[in-house]
C-alpha positions as CSV (number, residue, x, y, z in Angstrom):
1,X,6.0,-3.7,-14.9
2,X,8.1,-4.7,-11.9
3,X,6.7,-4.3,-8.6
4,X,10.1,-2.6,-7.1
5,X,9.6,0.1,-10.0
6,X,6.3,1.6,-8.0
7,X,7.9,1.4,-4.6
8,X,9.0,4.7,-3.8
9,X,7.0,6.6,-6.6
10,X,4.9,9.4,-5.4
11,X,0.9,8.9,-5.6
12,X,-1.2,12.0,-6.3
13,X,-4.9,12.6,-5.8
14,X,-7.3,12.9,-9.3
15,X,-6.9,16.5,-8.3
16,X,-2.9,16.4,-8.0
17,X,-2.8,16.8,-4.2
18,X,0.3,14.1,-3.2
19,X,-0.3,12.0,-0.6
20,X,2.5,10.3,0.2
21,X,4.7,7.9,-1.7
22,X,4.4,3.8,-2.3
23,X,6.1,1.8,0.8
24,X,4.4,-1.5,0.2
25,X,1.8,-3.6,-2.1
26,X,-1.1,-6.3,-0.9
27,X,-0.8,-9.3,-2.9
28,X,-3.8,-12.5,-3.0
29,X,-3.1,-15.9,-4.4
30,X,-6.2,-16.2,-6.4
31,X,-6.6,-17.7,-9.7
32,X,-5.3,-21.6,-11.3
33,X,-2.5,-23.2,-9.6
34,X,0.8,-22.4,-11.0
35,X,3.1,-24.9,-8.6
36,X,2.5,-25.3,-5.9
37,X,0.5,-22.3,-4.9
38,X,-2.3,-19.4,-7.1
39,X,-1.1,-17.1,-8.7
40,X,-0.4,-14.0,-7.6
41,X,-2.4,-10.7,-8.1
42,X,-1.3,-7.4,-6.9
43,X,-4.6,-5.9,-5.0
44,X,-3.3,-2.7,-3.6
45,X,-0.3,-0.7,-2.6
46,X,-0.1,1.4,0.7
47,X,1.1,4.6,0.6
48,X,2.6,6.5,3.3
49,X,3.2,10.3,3.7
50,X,5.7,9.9,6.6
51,X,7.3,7.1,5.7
52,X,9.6,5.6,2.8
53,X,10.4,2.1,3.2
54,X,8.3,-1.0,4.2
55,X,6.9,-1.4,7.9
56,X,8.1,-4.8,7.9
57,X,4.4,-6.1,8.7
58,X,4.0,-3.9,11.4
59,X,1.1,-1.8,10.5
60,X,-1.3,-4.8,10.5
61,X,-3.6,-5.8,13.1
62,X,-2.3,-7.5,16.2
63,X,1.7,-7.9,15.3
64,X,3.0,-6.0,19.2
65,X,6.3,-7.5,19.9
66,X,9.1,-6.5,20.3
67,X,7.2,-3.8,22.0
68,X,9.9,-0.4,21.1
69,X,10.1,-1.5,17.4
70,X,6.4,-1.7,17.0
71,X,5.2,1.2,18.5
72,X,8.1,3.1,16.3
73,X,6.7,1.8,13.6
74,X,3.1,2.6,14.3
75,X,3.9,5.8,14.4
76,X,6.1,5.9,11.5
77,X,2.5,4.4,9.8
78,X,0.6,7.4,10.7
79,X,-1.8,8.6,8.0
80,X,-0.7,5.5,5.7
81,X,-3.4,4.0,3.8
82,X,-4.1,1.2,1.1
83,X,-5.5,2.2,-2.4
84,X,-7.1,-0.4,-4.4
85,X,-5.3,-1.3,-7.8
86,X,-9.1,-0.6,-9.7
87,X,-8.5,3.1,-8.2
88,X,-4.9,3.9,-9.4
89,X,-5.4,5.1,-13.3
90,X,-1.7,6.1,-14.5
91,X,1.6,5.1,-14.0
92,X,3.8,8.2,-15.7
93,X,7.0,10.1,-15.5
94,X,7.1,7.7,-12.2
95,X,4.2,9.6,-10.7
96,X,1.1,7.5,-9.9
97,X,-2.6,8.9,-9.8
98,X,-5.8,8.1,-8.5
99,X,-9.1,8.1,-10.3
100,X,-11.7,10.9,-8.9
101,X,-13.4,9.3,-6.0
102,X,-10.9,6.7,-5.0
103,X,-11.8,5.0,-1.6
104,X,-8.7,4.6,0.9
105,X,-8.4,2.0,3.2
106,X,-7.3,1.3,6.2
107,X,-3.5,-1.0,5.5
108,X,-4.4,-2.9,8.4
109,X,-5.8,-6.4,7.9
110,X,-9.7,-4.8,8.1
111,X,-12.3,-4.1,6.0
112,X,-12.2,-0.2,7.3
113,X,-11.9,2.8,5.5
114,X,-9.1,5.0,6.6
């Protein structure tokens, strides 16, 4: 799977409630060496129900400046949140769904749920 295929998909609940649609993913270098840096592993991806592209880093904690552009794009961020890949259980007909009882997270740089 290719990471630009889920951008843009819409997410539904275990119940089939959407909730917005993929704008972003959280990747962590874990794992051997491969280079010059880990590996990559795809953590999360935040989903958005305002928005449809990427905030451009914008929604994370402390990024203010320029001033106009990041308060538009705070409130473009309204109501986004980050789901945990371990909570996502299918991928079809370009529809993604979370398992009952998913937790969703804040897609700030926190350890707070949303």
């Amino acid at each position: 799977m290719i990471l630009s295929d889920l951008l843009g998909s819409p997410v539904l609940s275990a119940e089939g409630e959407w909730l917005g649609e993929v704008v972003d993913a959280r990747l962590v270098l874990d794992g051997p060496p491969d280079g010059l840096l880990a590996a990559a592993r795809l953590h999360g991806l935040v989903v958005s129900p305002h928005a449809h592209s990427s905030f451009a880093g914008y929604e994370r904690t402390g990024v203010d400046a320029p001033a106009l552009v990041a308060r538009y794009l705070r409130w473009r961020a309204r109501g986004s949140f980050l789901v945990l890949w371990e909570d996502l259980t299918s991928f079809t007909d370009d529809v993604i769904r979370l398992r009952a009882g998913a937790t969703l997270y804040s897609p700030r740089l926190e350890d707070s749920e949303v």
